[in-house]
Backbone bond lengths (Angstrom), bond angles and torsions (degrees), N, CA, C in turn:
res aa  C-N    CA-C-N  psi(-1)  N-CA   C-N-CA  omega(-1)  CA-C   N-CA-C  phi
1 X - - - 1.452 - - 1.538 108.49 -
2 X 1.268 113.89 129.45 1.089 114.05 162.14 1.782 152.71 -50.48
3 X 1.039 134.53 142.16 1.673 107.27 176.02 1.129 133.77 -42.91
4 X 1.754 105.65 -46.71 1.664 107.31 160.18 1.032 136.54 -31.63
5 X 1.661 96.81 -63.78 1.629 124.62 178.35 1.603 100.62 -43.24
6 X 0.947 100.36 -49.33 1.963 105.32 -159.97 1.720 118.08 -67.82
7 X 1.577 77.24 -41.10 1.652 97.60 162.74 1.331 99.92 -48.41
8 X 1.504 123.21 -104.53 1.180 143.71 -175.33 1.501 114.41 -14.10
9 X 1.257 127.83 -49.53 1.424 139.81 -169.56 1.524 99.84 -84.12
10 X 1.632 134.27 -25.79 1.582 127.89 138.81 1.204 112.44 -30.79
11 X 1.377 103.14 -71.54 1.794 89.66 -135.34 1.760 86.88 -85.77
12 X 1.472 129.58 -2.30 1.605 104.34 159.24 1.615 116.07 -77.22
13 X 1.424 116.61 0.50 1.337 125.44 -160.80 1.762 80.96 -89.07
14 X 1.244 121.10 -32.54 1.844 117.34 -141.39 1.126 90.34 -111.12
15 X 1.528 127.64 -18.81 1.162 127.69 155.15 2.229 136.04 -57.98
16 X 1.212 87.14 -55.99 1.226 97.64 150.22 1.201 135.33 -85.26
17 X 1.588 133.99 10.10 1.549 132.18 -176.72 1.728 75.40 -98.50
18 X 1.331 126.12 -49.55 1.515 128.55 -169.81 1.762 114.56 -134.26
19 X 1.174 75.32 77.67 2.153 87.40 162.07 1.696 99.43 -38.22
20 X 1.565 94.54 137.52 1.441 97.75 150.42 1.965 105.20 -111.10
21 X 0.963 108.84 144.13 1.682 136.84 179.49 1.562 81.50 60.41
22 X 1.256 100.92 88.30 1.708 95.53 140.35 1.760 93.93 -142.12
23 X 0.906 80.81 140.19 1.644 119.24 -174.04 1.284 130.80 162.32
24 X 1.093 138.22 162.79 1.976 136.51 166.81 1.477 96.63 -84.89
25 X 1.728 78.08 137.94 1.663 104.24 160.75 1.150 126.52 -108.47
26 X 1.166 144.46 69.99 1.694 162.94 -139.29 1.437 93.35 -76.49
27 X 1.571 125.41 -28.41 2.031 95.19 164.25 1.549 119.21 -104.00
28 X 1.695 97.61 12.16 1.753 99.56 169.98 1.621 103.20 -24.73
29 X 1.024 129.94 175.46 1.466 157.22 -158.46 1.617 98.20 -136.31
30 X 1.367 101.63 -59.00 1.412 125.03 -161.03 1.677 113.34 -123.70
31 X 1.521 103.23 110.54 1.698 124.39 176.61 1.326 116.11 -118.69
32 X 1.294 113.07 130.64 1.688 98.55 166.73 1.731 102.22 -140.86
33 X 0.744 142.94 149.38 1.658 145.89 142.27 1.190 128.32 -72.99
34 X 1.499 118.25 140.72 1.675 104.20 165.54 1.614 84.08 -155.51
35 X 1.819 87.91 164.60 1.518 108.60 -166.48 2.016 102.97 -144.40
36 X 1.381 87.77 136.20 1.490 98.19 -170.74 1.502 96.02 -93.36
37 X 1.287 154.73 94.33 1.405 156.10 172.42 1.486 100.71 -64.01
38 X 1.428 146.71 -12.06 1.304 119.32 163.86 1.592 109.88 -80.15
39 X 0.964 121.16 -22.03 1.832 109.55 -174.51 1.625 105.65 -125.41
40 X 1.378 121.36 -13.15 1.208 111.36 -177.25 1.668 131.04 118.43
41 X 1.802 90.64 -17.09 1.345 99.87 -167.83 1.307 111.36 -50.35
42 X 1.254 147.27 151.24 1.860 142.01 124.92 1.278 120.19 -122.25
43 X 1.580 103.61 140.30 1.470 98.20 -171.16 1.894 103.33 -138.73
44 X 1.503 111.08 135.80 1.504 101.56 169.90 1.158 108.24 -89.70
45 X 1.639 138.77 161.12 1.021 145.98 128.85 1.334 130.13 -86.60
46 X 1.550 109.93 151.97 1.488 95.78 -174.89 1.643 96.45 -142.12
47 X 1.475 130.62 136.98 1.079 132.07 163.23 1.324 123.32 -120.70
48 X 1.512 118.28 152.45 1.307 137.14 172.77 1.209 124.46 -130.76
49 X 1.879 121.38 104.41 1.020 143.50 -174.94 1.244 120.86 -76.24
50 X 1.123 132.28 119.83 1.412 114.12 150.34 2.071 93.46 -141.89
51 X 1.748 86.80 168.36 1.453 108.55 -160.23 1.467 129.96 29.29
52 X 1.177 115.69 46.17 1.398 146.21 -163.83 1.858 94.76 48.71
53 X 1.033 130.77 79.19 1.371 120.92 151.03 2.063 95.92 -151.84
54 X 1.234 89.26 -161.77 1.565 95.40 171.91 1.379 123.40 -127.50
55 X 1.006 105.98 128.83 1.496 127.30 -149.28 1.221 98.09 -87.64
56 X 1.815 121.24 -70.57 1.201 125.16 -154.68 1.738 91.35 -138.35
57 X 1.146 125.61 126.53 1.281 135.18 168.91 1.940 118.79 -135.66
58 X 1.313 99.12 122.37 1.492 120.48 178.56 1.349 125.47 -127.53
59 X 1.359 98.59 176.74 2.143 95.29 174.04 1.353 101.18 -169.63
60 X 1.280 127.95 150.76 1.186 140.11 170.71 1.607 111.14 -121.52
61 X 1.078 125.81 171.81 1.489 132.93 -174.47 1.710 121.92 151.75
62 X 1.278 99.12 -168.45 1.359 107.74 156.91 1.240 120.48 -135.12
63 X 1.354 130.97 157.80 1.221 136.28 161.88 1.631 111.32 144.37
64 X 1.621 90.15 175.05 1.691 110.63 -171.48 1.295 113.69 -11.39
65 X 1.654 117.19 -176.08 1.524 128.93 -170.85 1.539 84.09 -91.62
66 X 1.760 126.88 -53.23 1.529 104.72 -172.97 1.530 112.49 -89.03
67 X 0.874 129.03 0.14 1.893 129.04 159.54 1.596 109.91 -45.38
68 X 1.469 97.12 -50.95 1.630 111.91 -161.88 1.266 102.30 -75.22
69 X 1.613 127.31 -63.87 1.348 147.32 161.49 1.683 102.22 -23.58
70 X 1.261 119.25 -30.33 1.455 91.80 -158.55 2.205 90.82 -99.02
71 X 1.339 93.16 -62.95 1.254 107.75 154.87 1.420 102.22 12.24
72 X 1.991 109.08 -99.25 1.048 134.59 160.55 1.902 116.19 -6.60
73 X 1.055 109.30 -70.54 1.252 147.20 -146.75 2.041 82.62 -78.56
74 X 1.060 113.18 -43.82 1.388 113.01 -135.69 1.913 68.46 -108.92
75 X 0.828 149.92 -11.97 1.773 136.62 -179.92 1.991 98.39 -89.68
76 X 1.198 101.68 -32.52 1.483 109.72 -177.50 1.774 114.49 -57.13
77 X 1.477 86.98 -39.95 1.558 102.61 -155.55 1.653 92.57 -92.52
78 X 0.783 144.79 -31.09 1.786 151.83 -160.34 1.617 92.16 -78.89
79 X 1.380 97.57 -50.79 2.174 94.82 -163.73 1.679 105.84 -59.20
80 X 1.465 89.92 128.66 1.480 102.55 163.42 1.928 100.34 106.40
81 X 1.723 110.85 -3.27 1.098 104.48 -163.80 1.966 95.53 -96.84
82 X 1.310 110.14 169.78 1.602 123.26 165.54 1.529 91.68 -76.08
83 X 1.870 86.66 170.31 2.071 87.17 174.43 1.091 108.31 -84.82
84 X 1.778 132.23 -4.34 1.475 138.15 -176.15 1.663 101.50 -84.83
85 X 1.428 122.39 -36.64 1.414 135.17 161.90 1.431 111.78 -37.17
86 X 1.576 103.10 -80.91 1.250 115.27 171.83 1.166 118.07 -41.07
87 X 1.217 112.37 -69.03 1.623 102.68 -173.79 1.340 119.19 -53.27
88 X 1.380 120.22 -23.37 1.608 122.79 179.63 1.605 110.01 -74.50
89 X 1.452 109.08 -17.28 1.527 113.02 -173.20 1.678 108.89 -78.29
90 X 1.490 83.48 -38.84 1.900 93.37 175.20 1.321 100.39 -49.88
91 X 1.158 118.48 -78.83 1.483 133.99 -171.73 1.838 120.57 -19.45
92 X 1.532 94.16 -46.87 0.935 113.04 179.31 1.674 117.34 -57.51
93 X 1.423 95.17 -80.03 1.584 129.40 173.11 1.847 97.34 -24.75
94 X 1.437 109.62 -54.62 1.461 127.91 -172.58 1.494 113.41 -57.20
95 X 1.424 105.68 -11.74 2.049 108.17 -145.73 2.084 88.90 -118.30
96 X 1.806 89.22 -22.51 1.348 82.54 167.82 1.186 130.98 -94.97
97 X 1.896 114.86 -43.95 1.493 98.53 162.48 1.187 136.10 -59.81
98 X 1.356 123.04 -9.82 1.235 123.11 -171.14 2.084 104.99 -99.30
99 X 1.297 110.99 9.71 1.033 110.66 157.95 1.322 111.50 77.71
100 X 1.385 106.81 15.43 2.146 129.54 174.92 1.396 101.54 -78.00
101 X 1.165 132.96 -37.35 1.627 136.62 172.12 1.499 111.75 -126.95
102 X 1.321 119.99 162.14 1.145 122.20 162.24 1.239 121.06 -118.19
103 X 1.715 105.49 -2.79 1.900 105.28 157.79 1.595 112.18 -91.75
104 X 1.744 81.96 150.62 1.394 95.54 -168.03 1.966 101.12 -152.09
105 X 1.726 86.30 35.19 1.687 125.19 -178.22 2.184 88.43 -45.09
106 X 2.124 90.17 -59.21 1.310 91.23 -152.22 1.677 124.08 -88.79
107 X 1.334 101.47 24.25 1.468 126.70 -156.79 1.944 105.15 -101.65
108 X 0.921 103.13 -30.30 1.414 105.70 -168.64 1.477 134.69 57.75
109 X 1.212 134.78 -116.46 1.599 123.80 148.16 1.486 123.25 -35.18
110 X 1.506 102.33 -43.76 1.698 114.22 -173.44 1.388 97.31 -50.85
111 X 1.507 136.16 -32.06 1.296 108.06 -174.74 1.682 136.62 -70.14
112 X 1.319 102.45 20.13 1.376 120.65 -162.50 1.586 71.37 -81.40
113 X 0.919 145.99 -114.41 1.628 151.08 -160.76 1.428 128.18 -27.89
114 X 1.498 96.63 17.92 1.764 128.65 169.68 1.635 87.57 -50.59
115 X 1.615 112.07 -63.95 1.930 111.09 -154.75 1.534 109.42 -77.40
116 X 1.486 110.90 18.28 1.577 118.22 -171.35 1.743 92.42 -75.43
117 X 1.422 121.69 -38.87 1.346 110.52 -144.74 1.657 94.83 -87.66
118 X 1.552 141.81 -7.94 0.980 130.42 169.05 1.794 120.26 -78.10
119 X 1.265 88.91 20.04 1.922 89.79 174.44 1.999 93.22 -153.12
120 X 1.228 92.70 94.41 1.901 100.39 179.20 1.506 120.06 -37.64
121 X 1.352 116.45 -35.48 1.389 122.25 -155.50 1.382 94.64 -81.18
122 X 1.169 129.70 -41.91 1.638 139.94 -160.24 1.979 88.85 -83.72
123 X 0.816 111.73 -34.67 2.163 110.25 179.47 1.827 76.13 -33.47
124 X 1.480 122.20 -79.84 1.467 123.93 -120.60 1.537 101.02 -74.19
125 X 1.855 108.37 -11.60 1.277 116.44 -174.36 2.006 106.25 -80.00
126 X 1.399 82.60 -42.29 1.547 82.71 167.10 2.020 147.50 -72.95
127 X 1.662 91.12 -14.36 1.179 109.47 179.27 1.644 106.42 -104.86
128 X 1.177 111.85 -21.17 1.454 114.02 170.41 1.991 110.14 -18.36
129 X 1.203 101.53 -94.12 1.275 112.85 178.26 1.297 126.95 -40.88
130 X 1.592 108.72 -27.32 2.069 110.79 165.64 1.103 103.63 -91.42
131 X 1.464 132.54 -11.57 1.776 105.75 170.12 1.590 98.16 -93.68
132 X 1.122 140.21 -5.04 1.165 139.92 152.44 1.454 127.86 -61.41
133 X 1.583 103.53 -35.08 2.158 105.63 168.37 1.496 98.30 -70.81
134 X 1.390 101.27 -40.33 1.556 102.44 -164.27 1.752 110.10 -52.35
135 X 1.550 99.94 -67.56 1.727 85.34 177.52 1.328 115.74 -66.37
136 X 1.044 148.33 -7.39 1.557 140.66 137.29 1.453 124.98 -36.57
137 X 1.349 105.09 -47.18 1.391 90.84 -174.55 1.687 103.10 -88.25
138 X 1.330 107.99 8.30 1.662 98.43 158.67 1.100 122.01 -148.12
139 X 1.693 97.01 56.09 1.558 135.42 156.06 1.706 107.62 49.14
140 X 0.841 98.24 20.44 2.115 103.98 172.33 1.470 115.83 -70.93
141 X 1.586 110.18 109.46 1.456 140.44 164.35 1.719 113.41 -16.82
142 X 1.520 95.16 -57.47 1.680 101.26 -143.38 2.029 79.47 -82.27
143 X 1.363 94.58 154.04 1.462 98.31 176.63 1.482 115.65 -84.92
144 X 1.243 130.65 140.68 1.565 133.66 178.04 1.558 114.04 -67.56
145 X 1.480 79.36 142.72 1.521 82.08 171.54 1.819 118.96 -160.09
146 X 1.379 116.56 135.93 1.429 130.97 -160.56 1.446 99.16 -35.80
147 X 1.237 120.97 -39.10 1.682 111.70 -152.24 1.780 104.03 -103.44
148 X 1.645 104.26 20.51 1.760 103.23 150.10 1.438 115.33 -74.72
């Protein structure tokens, strides 16, 4: 394994031994759920808007070492963004695990989940939680789930 590699497989390790923002946000604005039915994952999201950006973003749930990791990873990276931000970050994040780009120039930490897209099953573990901000940030009822 490489240094990168080793790197990378830390800080998803330090990510999931200790989420940052997991907890409920009871004046979120914006909640959505989604659930991965091949492994089990579920995760809520919760957002807090103010002056159209995001203020405070969290999630609670269960699941895998990279579910949690990204989760984690992905409440860090959203705060402070617009919902046109955000949503462009999804996009992004999305274009890399899924192996649509191989830059991940504009990703920063997020690029640790560059080596997600050479094992398919782990993509849905990793995107779990951004198609979960995603229908949050456009307030959709029905809860998400991997196998739309």
């Amino acid at each position: 394994m490489s240094e990168l590699q080793e790197l990378y497989q830390q800080v998803i390790l330090d990510h999931n031994k200790n989420p940052r923002n997991f907890k409920s946000l009871p004046h979120a604005e914006h909640k959505a759920e989604g659930y991965n039915p091949l492994c089990g994952d579920r995760v809520t999201v919760y957002l807090h808007l103010e002056d159209g950006k995001v203020k405070e973003a969290a999630f609670e749930g269960k699941g895998c070492a990279i579910s949690t990791a990204s989760a984690s990873m992905m409440t860090e990276a959203v705060k402070g963004k617009s919902l046109e931000e955000a949503k462009a970050l999804f996009e992004k994040f999305h274009d890399l695990v899924t192996g649509k780009t191989a830059s991940s120039g504009e990703l920063g930490k997020l690029a640790v989940f560059a080596g997600v897209r050479e094992f398919p099953m782990r993509v849905k573990c990793a995107t779990l939680a951004w198609h979960t901000m995603n229908a949050a940030l456009e307030n959709r009822d029905e809860p998400v789930t991997t196998e739309e």
